[in-house]
Each structure stands twice: as C-alpha cells, then as structure tokens.
C-alpha positions in Angstrom: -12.9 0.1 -11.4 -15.9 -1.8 -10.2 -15.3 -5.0 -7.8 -17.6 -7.0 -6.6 -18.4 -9.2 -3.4 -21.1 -12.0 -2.6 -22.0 -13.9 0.8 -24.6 -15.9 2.2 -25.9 -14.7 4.9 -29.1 -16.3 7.5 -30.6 -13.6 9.5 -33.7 -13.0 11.8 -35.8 -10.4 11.5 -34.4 -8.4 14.3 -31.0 -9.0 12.7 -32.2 -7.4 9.3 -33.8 -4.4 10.9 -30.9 -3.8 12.6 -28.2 -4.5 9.5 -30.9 -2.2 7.6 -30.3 0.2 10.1 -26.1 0.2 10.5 -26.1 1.1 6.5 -28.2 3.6 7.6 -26.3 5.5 10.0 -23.4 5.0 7.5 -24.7 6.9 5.2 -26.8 4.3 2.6 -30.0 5.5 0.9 -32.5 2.4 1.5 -35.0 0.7 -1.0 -37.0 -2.4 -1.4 -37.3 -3.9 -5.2 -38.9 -6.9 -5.5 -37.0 -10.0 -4.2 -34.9 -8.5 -1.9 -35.0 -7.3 1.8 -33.3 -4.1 1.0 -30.8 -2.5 -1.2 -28.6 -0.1 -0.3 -27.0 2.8 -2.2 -24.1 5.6 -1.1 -22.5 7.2 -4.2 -21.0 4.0 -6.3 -21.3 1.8 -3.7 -24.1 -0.8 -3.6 -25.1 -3.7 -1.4 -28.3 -5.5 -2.2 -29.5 -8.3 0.2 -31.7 -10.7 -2.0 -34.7 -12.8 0.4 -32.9 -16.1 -0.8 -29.9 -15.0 1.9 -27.7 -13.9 -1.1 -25.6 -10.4 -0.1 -23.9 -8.6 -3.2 -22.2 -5.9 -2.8 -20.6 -3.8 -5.9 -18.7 -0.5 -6.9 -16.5 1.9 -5.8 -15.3 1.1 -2.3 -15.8 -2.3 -1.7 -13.2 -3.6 0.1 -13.6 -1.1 2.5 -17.0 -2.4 3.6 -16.5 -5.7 3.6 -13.5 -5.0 6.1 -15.0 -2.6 8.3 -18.6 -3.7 9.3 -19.4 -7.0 6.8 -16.8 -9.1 7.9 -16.4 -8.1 11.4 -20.3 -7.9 12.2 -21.7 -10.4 9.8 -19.4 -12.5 7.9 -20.1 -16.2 7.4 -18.6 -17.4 4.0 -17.4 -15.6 1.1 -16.5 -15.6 -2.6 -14.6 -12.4 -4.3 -14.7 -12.4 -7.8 -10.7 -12.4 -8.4 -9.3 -12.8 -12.3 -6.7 -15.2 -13.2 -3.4 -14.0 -13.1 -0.2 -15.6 -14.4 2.2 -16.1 -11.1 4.7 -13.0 -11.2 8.0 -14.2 -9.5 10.2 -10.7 -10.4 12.0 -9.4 -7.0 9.1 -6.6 -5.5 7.8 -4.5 -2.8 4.2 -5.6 -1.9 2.5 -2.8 0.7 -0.9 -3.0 2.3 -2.7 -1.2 5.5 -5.2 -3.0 8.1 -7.5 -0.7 10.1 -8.2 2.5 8.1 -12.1 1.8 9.2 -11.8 0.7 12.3 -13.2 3.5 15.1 -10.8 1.4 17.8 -7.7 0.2 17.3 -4.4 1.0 15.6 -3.5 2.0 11.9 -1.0 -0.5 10.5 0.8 -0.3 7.3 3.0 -3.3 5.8 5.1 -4.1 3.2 7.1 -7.1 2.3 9.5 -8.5 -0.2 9.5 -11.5 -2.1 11.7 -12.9 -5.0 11.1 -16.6 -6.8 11.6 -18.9 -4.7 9.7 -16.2 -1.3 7.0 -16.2 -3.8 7.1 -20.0 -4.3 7.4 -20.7 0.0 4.0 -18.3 0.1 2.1 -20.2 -2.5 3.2 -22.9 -0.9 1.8 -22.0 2.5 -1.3 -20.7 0.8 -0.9 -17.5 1.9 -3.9 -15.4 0.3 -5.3 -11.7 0.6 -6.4 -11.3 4.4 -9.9 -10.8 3.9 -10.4 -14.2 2.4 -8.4 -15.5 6.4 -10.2 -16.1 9.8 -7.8 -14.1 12.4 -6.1 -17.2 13.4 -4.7 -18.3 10.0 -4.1 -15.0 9.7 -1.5 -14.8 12.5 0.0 -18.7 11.6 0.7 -17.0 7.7 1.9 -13.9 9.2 4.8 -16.0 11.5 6.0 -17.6 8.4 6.0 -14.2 6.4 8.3 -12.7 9.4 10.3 -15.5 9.3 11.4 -15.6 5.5 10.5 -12.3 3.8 12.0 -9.0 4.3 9.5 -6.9 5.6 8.4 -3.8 7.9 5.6 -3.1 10.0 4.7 0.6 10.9 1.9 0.5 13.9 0.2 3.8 14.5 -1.6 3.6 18.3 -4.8 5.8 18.2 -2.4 8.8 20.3 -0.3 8.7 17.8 -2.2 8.1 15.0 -4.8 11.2 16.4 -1.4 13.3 17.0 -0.6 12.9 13.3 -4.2 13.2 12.1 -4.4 16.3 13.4 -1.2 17.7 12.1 -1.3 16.4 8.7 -5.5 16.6 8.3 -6.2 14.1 5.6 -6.1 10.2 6.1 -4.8 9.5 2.6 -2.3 11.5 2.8 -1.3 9.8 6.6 -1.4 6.5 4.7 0.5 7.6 2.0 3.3 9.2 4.3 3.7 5.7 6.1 3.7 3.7 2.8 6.9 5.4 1.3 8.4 5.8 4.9 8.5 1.7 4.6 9.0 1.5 0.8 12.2 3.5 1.3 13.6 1.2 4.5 12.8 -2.3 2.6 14.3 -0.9 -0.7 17.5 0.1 0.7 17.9 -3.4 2.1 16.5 -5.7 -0.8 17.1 -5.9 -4.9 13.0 -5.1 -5.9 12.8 -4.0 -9.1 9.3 -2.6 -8.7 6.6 -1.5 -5.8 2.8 -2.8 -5.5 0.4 -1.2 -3.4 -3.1 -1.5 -3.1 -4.5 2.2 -4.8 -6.1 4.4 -2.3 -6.9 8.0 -3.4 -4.2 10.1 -5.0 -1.8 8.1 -7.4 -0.1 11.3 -8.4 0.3 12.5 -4.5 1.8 8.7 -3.2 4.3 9.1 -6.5 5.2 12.7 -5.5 6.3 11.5 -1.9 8.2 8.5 -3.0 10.5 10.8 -5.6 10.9 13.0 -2.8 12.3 10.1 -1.2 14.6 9.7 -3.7 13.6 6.4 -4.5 13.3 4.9 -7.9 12.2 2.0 -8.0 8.8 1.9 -10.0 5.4 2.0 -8.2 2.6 0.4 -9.5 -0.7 1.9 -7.8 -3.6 -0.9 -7.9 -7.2 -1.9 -7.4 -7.5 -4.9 -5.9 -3.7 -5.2 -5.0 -3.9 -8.2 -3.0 -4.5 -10.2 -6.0 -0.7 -9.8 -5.5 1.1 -12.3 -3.6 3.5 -9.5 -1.9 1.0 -7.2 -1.2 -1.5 -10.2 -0.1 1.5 -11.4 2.6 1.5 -7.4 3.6 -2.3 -7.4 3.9 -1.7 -10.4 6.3 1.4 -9.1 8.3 -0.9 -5.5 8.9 -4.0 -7.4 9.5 -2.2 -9.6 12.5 -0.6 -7.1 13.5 -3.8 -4.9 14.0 -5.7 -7.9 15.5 -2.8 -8.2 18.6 -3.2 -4.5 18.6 -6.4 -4.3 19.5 -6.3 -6.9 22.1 -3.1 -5.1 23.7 -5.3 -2.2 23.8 -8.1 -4.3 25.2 -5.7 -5.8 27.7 -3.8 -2.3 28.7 -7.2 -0.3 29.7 -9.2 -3.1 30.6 -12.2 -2.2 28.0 -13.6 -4.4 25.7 -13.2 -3.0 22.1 -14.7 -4.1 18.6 -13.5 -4.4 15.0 -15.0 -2.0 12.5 -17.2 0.9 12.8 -20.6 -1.3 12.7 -23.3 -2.4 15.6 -20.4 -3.7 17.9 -17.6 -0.7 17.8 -20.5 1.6 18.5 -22.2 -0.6 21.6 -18.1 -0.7 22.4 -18.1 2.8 21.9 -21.0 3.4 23.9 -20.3 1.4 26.7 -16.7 3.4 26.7 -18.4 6.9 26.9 -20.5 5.5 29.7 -18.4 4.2 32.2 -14.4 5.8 31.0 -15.1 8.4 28.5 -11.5 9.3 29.8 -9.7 6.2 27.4 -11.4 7.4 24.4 -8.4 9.1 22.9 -6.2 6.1 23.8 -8.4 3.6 22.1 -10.1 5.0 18.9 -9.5 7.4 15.9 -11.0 10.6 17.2 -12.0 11.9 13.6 -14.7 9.5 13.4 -17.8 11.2 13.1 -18.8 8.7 15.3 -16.9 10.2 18.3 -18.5 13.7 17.5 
C-alpha cells in the first residue's frame, strides 16, 4: 500500500546540499526534473523536494523516514494524508514500536487497551498518532494513557537490545517477539475482542508466534495502524517512553545523543567514536551499518 507525506520546508543552500547528501548516504538515487531541487528514489520509496519549499514523500516505507531523519532533522509542519474512518469503540489491543530507526537509543514496543468510553476519554484528550505530536504533548497524552488504559511498555536498552539482536539476527522478527510477549500479558488481564498493530514485515510469522502463545484473540496486521485510536495511544506511550530513554542515556554517560539516523545521530555518532568509543555499545544499535 502506498502512503503518502507532504511538508513545507525553508532551506539555505547549504542546508539542501547537505539534506541532498543524508539521502545519499541512505541509500537514495538522486535526480533533478524540472521544478524541483532534487528527487530522491530507493526501491518504492520516493521523496521529491519541489523549489516552491513543498517536500512529498510517497511509497513503500514512509513512515519510517519521516520518523527517523525527516522529523527529527528537518520537520517544521505536516499534513499525512489519513482516510476517514468511522470511530470503532469494540474492546481491543492497539500495539505500536518507537525507535526501530534510531542508531542511539532504546527499542520500545507498546500496546494498550481501550473499550467505549477509554476510546471516548482519548478522543477527548485528542490523543492522535505520534508523529503528528511535538515530544512534549507527547509525554502530557502519554500520562493520561497510563493513567486510564491498560497498557504495557517493553523498553529494550541498546545492551539488551544488541544481546538479542545478535541471538535472534533479524529485527522483524525481534519486534515481532516483543509484540506478542505484550499482546499475551494485556490479553490475559482485559476482555479485547481483537488485536491492531501497525504491519511490519511478515504477517504470517507475527500470526505464527501469537498461536504459539496460545492466544486467540484475532490480529489484525495494518498499514498505517495508527489511524487507530489504540494503536495511536501505543505509538504515543512508546514514543515517550523512547524520548525519556534517550535522555536517561544522555544523562547516565554524560554524551549527547541524537534522534534518528540523519546529519545529527551521525555528528553524535562521530563525536562518540572521537572522544569514548568505549559507550558505543551502551548507547546505539550496533547493526547499523553506520557503526561498521
């Protein structure tokens, strides 16, 4: 399914040289048709930067992008192009992850429950997909989520996310571990009568694990999940909590980190193999290629 994203974004030269560059580096074929800066290709995944300021961004892996090096490195305002859906107030599972890109920091999964009158308080309080949140209304939605909804928070530390990297070789399968490791503790404490989470690579290998589980409540696997409003309050309970994560790690080693894996996590990153090469393992996901 193709998904789309637009921004405005006001840049110097020096700033569009060096953006130009970063998609580089990440892999993204350049070009210049006419009317744009650049546009920037890698497999289904397309960001075109139009000289009127306009970004769009479209395909195959856009939230991903947008999380990991637009929003942290150049965001300003931003529009996603969401359909209309009915409000759903059945008693489910919503489950989201915050910091699969990010080079520092830790891997947090979520998942909450809601029923009518949880989904009612959250509309209410406005509580929306992450991405679409500054960090600080991010943390005020995520203290009123912990307070009324069911939920559980599974916080992976870069030495023990690297530990079980290493054993189990294969980030979606990692996420897919800790997603039914929560769906099975909030089930066994709530009445949901079904599980959202936001699709990430193998439906049939996420669906295997949870059987194995023995649990039998159905899972629905979708793009753009957060259009949910239980998997929007997850994507807000694991985006705080990888926010104070990164600060405690910040805090504990005495480093200054970055979000994402853009211009700022690599100067961070740079700065770190410069002066304590030694906290590298203790403050970023070593199967970056970056850290190669």
């Amino acid at each position: 399914m193709s998904t789309c994203f637009t921004t405005k974004l006001l840049l110097s030269k020096e700033k569009i040289a060096a953006f130009e560059s970063d998609l580089q580096n990440l892999g993204f074929t350049v070009t210049k048709p006419q009317y744009t800066h650049f546009q920037a290709r890698r497999g289904k995944l397309t960001l075109t930067y139009y000289r009127s300021g306009s970004l769009v961004i479209q395909g195959q892996d856009t939230d991903e992008i947008v999380r990991t090096y637009i929003e942290p490195v150049y965001i300003t305002d931003l529009s996603y192009s969401y359909p209309v859906h009915a409000i759903d107030t059945s008693p489910r599972i919503g489950c989201d992850e915050a910091g699969k890109g990010d080079i520092f920091g830790p891997l947090v999964v979520a998942a909450v429950y809601v029923n009518d009158s949880l989904v009612e308080k959250l509309f209410q309080a406005k509580v929306k997909d992450s991405k679409q949140m500054t960090d600080t209304l991010v943390a005020k939605a995520a203290s009123l989520i912990k307070t009324i909804c069911p939920h559980e928070i599974m916080v992976l530390n870069p030495p023990k996310y690297n530990e079980l990297y290493d054993k189990i070789g294969n980030l979606n399968h990692l996420l897919a571990w800790a997603h039914v490791t929560l769906m099975e503790k909030l089930a066994l404490r709530t009445e949901a009568e079904s599980i959202i989470l936001d699709k990430f690579g193998s439906e049939h290998y996420v669906e295997k694990l949870k059987q194995g589980r023995g649990i039998k409540i159905p899972l629905k696997q979708m793009v753009r999940a957060e259009e949910d409003i239980a998997v929007a309050a997850a994507s807000v309970l694991a985006r705080n909590a990888f926010v104070m994560g990164l600060h405690e790690l910040e805090k504990k080693h005495g480093v200054s980190l970055a979000k994402g894996a853009g211009t700022p996590a690599m100067a961070a990153l740079h700065r770190l193999r410069n002066t304590s090469p030694e906290l590298i393992p203790a403050v970023g996901k070593l199967h970056f290629k970056s850290f190669r």
